[in-house]
N, C-alpha and C positions, 0 to 999 in steps of 0.2 A: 657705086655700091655693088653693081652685079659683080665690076670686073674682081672688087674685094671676094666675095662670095665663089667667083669660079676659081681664085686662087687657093681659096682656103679649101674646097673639094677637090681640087688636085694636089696637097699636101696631102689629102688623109687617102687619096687613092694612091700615093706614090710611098706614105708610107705603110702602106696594108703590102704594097710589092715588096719593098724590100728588106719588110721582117720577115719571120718562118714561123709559122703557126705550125703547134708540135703538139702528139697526142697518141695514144697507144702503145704498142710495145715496142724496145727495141730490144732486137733478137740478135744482135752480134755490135763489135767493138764499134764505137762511133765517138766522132771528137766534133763537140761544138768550137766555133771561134767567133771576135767577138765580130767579125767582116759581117757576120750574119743577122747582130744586133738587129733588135731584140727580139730574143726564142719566146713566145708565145706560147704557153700550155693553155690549148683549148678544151682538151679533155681528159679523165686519168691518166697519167705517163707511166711507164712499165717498163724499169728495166731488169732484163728477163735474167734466167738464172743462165751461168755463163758467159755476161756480155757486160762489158764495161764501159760506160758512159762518160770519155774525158774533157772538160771544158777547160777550156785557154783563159790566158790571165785577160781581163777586160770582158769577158764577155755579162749579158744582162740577160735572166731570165724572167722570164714577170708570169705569174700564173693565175688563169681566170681565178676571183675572188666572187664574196657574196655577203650580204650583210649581215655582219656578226650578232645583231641583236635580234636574228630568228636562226635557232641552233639547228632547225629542219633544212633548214640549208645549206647544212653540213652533213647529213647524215643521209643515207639511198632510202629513195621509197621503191619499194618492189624490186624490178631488175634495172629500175633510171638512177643513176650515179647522183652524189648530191649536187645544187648547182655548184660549188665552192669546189676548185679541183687541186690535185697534189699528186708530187713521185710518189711514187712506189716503189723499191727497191731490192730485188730478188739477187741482183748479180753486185754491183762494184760504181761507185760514184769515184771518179775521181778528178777534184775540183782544186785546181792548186793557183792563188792567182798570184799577183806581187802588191807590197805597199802602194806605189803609184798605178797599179791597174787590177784591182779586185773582182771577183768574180761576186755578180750582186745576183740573189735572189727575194723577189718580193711579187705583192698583188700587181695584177693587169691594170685593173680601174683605177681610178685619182680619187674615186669618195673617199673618204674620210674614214664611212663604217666600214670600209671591204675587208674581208682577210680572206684569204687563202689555207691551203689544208696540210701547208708542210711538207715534209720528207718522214717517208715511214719505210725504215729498213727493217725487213722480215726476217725470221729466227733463222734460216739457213744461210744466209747472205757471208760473202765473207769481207772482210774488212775494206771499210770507203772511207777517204782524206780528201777534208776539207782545209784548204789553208790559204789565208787573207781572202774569205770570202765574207759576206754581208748577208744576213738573214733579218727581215725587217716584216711586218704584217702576217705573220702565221698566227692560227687558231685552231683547233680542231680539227679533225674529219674522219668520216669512218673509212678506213681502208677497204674493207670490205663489211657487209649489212651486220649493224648489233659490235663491231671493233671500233676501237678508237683510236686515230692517235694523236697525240694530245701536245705536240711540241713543232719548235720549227725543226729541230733531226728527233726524230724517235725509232730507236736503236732494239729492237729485240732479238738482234744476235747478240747484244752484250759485247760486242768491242767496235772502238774508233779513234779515227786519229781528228784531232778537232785544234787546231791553233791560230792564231794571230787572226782573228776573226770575229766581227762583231754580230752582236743580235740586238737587237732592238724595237720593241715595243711589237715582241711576241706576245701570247699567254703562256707558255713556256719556253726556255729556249733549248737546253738539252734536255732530254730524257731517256729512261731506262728501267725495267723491271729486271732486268736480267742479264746483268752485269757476268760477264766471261772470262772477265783479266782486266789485268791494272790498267789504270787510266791517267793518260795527264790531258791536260787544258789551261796552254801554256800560252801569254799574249792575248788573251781573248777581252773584248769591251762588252758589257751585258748592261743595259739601259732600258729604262722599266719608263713608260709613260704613261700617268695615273690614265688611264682608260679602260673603263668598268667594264668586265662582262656579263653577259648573263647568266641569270641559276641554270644548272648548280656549279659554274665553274668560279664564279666569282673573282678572287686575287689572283694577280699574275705571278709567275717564277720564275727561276733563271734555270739552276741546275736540281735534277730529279734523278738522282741514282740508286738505284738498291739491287742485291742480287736474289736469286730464288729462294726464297726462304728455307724451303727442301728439295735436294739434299745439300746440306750443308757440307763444303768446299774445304778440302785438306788445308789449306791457307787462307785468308784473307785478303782480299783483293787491295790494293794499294791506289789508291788514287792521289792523285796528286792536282792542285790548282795553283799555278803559279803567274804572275805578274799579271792579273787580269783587275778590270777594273769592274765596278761595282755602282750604279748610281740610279734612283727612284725608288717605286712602291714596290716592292717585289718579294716572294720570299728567295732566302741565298742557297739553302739546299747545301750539300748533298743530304737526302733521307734513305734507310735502307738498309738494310743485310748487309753484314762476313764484308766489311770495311774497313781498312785503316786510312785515315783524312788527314792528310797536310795541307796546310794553306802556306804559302811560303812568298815575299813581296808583293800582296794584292793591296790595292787599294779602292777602299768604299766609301765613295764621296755624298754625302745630304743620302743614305741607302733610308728605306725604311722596312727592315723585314718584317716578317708575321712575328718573330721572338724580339725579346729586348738581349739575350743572347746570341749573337752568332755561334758563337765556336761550339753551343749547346745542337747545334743539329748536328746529329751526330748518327751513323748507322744503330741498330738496333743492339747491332753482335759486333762491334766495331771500338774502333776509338777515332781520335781528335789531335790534333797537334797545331798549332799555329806561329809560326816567326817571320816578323819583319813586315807585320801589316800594318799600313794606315787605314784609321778609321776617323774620318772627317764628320762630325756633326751627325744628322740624322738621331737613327734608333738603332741600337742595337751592342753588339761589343766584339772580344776577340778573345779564346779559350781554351780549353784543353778540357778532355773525358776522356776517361780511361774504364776500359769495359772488364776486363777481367785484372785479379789481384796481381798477376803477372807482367802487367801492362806497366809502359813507362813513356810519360806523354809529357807535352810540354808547353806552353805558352810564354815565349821569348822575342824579346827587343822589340814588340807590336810597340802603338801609336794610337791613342787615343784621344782625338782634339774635337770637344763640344764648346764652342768661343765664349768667350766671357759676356758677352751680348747676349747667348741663349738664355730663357727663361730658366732658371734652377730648378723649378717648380715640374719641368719637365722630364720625363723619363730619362733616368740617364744612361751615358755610355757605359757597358758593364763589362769588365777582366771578370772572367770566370773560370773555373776546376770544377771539376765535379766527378764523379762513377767509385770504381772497387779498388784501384792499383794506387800506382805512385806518380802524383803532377807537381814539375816542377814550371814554378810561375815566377819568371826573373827580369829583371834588364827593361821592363815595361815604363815607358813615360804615359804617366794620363795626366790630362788637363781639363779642367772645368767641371762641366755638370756629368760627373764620371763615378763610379764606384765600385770595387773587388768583392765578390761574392763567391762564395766554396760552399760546397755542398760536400760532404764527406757521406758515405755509406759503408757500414763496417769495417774494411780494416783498409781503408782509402788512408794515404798520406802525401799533404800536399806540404811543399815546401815553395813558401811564397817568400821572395828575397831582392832583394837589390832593383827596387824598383821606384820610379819618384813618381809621386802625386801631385798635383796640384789639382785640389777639390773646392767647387764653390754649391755642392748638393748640397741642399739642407736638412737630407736624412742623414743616419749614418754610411760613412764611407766605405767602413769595412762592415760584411755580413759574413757570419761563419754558421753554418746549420751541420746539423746531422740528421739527416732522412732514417737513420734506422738508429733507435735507443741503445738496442744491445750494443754493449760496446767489444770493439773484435781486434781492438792493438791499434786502429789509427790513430792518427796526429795529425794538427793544423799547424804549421808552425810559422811564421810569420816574423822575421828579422831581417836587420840592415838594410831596412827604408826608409825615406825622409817622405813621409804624409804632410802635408801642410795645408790649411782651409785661405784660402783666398777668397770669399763670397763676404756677403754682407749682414746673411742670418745671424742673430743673437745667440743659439742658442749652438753652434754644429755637435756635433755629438759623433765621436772615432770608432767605437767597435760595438755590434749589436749583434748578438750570440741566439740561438734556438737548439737547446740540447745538446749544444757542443762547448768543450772545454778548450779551448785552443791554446798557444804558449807564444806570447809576443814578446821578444826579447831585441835588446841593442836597437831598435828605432828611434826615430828623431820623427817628432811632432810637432806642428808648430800652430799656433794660433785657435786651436780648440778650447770650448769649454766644458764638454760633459766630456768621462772618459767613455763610459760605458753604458747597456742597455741588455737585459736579458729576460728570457723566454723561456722555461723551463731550467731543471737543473744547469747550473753552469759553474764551471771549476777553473776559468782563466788565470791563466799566470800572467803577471809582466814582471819581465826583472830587465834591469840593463836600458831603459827605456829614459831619454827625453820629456816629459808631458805638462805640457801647460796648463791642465785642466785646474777649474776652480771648485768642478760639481763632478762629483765621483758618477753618479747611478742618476737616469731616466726613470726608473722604478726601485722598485724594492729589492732587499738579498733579506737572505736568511740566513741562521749560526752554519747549518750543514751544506751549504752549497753559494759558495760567492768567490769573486774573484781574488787573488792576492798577490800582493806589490812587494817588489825584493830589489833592490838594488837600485833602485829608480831616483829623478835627480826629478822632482816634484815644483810645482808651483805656490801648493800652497800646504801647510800640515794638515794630516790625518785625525780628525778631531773623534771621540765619540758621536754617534753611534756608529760610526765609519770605521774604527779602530779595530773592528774583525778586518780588515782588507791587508793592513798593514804586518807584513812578513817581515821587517827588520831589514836596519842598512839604507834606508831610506832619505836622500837629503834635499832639505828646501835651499835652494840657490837657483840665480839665473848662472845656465848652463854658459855664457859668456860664448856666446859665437862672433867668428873670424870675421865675417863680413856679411852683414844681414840686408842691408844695400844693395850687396851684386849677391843677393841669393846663393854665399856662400855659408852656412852653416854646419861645417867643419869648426871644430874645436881651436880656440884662440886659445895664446902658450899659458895663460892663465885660470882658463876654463876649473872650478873643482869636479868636472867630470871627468878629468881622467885619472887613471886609475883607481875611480869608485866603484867599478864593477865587480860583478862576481865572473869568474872565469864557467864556461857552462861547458861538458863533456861535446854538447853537438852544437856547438857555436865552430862555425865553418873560418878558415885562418885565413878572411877576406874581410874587409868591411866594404861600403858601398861602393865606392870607388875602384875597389879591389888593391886596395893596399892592405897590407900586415897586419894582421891583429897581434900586437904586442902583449905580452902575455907574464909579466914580469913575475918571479916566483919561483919554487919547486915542482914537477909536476906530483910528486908524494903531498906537499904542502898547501895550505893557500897561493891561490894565482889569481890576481885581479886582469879587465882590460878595461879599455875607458869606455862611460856610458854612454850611447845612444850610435847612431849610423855610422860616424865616423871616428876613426882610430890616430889619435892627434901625434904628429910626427912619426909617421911609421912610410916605410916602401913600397912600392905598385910590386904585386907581388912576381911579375914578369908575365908574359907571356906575345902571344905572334901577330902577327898586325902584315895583311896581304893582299897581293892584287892579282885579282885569274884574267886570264887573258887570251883570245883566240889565237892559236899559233900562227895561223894564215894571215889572219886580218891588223892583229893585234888590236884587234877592240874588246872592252869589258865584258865578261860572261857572270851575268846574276846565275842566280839562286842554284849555284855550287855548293854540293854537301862535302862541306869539311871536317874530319873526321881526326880524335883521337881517341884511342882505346881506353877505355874506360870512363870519360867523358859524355855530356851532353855534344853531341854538335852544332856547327856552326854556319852560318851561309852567305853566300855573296850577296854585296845587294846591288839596288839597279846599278852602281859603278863599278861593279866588281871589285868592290873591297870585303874584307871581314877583319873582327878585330876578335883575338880568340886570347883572353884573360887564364891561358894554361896553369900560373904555377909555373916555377923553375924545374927545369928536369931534361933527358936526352929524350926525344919524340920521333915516332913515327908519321907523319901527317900523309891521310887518304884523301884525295880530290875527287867528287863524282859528280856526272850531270850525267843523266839521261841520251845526251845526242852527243857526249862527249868518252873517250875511251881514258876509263882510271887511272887515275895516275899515284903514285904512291914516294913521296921522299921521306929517305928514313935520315938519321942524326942529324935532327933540328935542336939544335940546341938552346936551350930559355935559360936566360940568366938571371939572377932577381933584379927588381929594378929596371929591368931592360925591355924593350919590344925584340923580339928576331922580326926584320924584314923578308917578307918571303914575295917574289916574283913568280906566278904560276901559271904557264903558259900549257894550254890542253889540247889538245889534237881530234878532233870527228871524227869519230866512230867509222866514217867510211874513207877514214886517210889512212894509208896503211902505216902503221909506227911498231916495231917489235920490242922499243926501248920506252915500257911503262913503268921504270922506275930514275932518279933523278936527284940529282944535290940539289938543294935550294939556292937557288938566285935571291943571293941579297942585294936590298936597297935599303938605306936607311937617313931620312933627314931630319927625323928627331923631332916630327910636327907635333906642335902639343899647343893647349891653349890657357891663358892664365884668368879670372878665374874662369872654372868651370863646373858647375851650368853658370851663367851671368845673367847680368840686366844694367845696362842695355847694353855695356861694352865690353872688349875683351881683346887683347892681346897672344897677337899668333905669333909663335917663336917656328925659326926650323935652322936647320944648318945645311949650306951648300956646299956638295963634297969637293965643289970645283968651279971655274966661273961658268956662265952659261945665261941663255933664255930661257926665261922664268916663268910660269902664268902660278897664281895664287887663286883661287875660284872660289867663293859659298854658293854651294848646293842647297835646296831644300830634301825632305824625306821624298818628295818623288824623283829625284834624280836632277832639278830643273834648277838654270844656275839661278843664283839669288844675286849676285854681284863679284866682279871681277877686282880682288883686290887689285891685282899686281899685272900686267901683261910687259918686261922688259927685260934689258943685262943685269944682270946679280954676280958681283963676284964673289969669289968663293969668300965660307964662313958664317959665322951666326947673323940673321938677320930677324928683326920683329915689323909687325906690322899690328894695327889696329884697326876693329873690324867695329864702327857703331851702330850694328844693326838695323842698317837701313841696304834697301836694295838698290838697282840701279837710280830707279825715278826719283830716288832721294826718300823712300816714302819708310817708317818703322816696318818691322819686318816682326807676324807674331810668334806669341809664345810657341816654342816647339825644339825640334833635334834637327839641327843641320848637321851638314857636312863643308869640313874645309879640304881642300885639294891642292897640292902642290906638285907642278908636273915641272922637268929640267932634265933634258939632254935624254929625252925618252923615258926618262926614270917618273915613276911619281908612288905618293903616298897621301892615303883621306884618314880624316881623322875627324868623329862625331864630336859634336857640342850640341850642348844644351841652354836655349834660352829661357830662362822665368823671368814673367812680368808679374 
């Protein structure tokens, strides 16, 4: 027993030698490594103004902590520092580590309560990078008596470089009052572990940015959050001042923010935009605000999956619009306990489109408001979507209006019984509409204010006292869909909804799929197109389908802004594909990233019916290239899937332009493969394969949007599917 005892006092005395206990100022350049594992901060650290402080990949710093459930222990009494210590930052942190060797900051102690008092970069400071570092146990601390700083980086110069870097079960992980220039936060894991604190700080957060409220800044700062992940009790941020917010491929897995809206935290003087998020179960959703009438935001290709196992009953996941400008809300899959909600404020116009639902809330799915009465020229408008109620409530109920008139036209509905529900005046239109419903109204209407139905392919007749609703052109039949089986509800060749429509001046020449809206007619005379989401026997109406690519590496670069003029843009995702639904026509196509140098190929030409293959390989910003302009690299194998969305199975067609080694892959939405169809020789020519939705372990694979990937002879092309169960 002694000799156990003398051993274990000569571990803790041989490891007191060969860490470095570190504290006070440093006054000139210094580089930790991690040989000296682990830097001990025993008292405030201070790096001075002029001096930069660089740590090596691996190294570990750990910083006396103090128990977070008495907040005096974070804060000075008199000229004694609080017990809980933390940087300071006057001059330059620069902390860069790698994936296999991180540069980790966290508390000294092993308790459980400890936290430590962060990193607090001061107003003159000039810019510190952090990258593949770890920030884990931060709380509070005054930097100096009566200051706070409140994050594990808390920034009051207003700029930083912050990537590939996790934080984890801070009270906050970034923050900012004083935001200087755009921001990305690119790669980063932010992980919320319910651990309570105490008044008055209470819920934890991830990101806190805002800039000075006066003087207000000739532009708006630009922030960007890209492929970062998202997961626990936390709020998501950003809050704040003179913002424009992109979210561009994040995902947030079981999140539970302080909002049932995400994409609603929004700067004060700012807007929103979000494309290509997952949002996994939890609380909350994915959105777009737009702050001035000028504004043009956007909420595109997100993911919204609350499991069919969740409670309905529970809060759901919410697609949202909201502020004064114009949001366009497209391309979005939701499933489950999920639902779209638009706030309009005078002369706001959202344009919500081509987006599939699969709802099993037992409120209504769609909510349309108007926060200010005066009406100022906006619009809700709401076409070429397939809604459908999957849940087991009796009663689901599709649109619930508060002072708003909205104009729902060319949807496919499936499986509801009440159409509607309204709150104050409301003047809805549906024409062109699918609807199952058996029960018009949840409440009352009146002669001067009710909805009205035009062209719609109905369930059952408009009887009195309902016959106010009834606009003419109205027909009862089942709409006769294709394949209701494999959740294909595209119009079968017998369908009496096609051509029972009425042709509408802002009916867009896409239906969901993005094929033709066939428009048969004069344009001087009547023009019908067929009712509801899908336009029966018509063409995709062309456009580019690509893959970006590091020119060095040759490995995929996400969240590439692709660009045509006049257009919404486009972006890569974690594979580095995009699929951009152009329209026929001769193109300009812009490439951008951030760490990457623009690139620009002009005469892309789209033909109807067709994809242009484009191969886009981009060059680093610090590679020197004088030739940023480019013909497009085609590839084309014609990946397409039959039907599409399905359940459970489906057939991948492609053509091999030559013989070769093949791999066929499903991906899920996070990039992660799902099953290897194919791994061998393919000779040249069309080949199909059959995918039954199971992954490798043999196991069904759920509701959602994969991807299928076909790569050969260095070539490849992905191409999105959707499954409904």
């Amino acid at each position: 027993m002694k000799r156990i005892l003398f051993i274990l006092s000569l571990i803790s005395i041989v490891s007191k030698l060969i860490c470095i206990e570190v504290g006070g100022h440093i006054t000139q350049n210094t580089t930790w490594s991690p040989g000296n594992n682990p830097y001990i901060i025993t008292s405030f650290l201070y790096v001075d103004a002029g001096a930069t402080l660089s740590i090596l990949p691996g190294t570990q710093i750990r910083c006396t902590g103090a128990d977070k459930n008495n907040i005096y222990n974070f804060m000075w009494s008199g000229n004694n520092q609080p017990l809980a210590k933390m940087v300071i930052v006057n001059g330059a942190i620069n902390a860069v580590g790698t994936t296999d060797n991180p540069i980790t900051f966290d508390k000294y102690q092993p308790d459980h309560e400890y936290r430590w008092g962060g990193i607090y970069i001061g107003p003159n400071a000039p810019i510190s990078t952090f990258e593949f570092c770890e920030f884990r146990n931060a709380f509070f601390c005054d930097y100096i008596p009566g200051e706070w700083s409140l994050a594990a980086i808390d920034f009051d110069n207003g700029v930083i470089n912050v990537q590939s870097c996790t934080f984890e079960n801070n009270l906050n992980a970034i923050r900012t009052g004083f935001l200087q220039d755009n921001i990305l936060l690119y790669d980063c894991r932010f992980i919320s572990i319910n651990d309570p604190y105490p008044t008055p700080f209470g819920m934890t957060g991830f990101i806190g940015l805002s800039a000075a409220p006066d003087p207000e800044p000739e532009n708006h700062y630009k922030v960007t959050i890209a492929k970062c992940y998202f997961t626990g009790s936390a709020g998501l941020g950003p809050v704040g001042y003179y913002m424009d917010i992109l979210y561009i491929n994040n995902v947030a897995d079981n999140l539970i923010g302080r909002s049932e809206r995400l994409g609603e935290y929004r700067s004060e003087f700012g807007s929103v935009s979000s494309y290509g998020n997952l949002l996994n179960n939890g609380k909350g959703g994915w959105g777009c605000s737009s702050y001035a009438v000028t504004d043009t935001v956007f909420a595109r290709r997100n993911v919204m999956v609350k499991p069919e196992n969740a409670n309905p009953g529970n809060s759901p996941l919410i697609l949202g619009a909201s502020g004064f400008g114009t949001n366009y809300v497209s391309d979005n899959y939701l499933s489950g306990c999920v639902q779209v909600k638009t706030t309009m404020s005078n002369a706001t116009t959202s344009y919500i489109y081509n987006n599939t639902i699969d709802n099993n809330y037992e409120s209504a799915v769609l909510i349309f408001e108007n926060s200010n009465s005066e009406y100022q020229g906006g619009h809700i408008r709401f076409f070429n979507n397939l809604v459908r109620f999957v849940g087991d409530y009796q009663y689901p109920l599709i649109v619930r209006t508060s002072e708003a008139s909205p104009i729902l036209y060319n949807n496919t509905f499936i499986g509801y019984t009440i159409l509607f529900g309204t709150i104050g005046d409301s003047d809805m239109v549906f024409e062109n509409n699918i609807i199952p419903c058996t029960q018009w109204s949840s409440g009352s209407v009146s002669q001067n204010h009710h909805p009205l139905l035009i062209n719609n392919c109905l369930a059952s007749n408009i009887l009195p006292p309902w016959d106010m609703l009834d606009g003419g052109s109205n027909i009862v039949a089942d709409p006769m869909f294709a394949d209701t089986l494999n959740a294909d509800y595209s119009l079968s060749a017998n369908s009496p909804c096609i051509d029972a429509g009425a042709y509408r001046p802002d009916l867009p020449e896409f239906d969901i799929r993005y094929h033709r809206r066939v428009s048969p007619g004069t344009i001087d005379g009547p023009r019908t197109v067929d009712i509801g989401a899908y336009e029966y026997s018509s063409v995709y109406i062309g456009g580019i389908n690509g893959y970006v690519y590091d020119s060095i590496s040759a490995l995929p670069v996400d969240c590439v802004k692709i660009e045509i003029l006049g257009k919404l843009p486009e972006f890569s995702d974690t594979l580095g594909c995009f699929q951009y639904p152009s329209g026929a026509g001769n193109y300009t196509v812009k490439a951008s990233r951030w760490d990457y140098q623009d690139l620009i190929i002009p005469n892309v030409v789209v033909t109807l019916g067709e994809d242009t293959m484009l191969n886009i390989p981009l060059v680093r910003t610090n590679v020197a290239n004088d030739d940023n302009t480019q013909s497009p690299e085609p590839t084309d194998f014609g990946l397409a899937n039959y039907p599409n969305p399905f359940n459970p199975t489906t057939t991948i067609s492609f053509i091999a332009p030559q013989a070769g080694t093949t791999k066929l892959s499903v991906f899920n939405i996070k990039g992660q493969r799902v099953k290897m169809l194919y791994n061998g020789l393919l000779s040249k020519g069309h080949h199909s394969i059959v995918w039954n939705g199971l992954d490798e372990r043999g196991t069904a694979v759920s509701s959602g949007v994969y991807f299928v990937r076909v790569e050969m002879n260095g070539l490849s092309q992905t191409h999105k599917m959707i499954l409904m169960k």
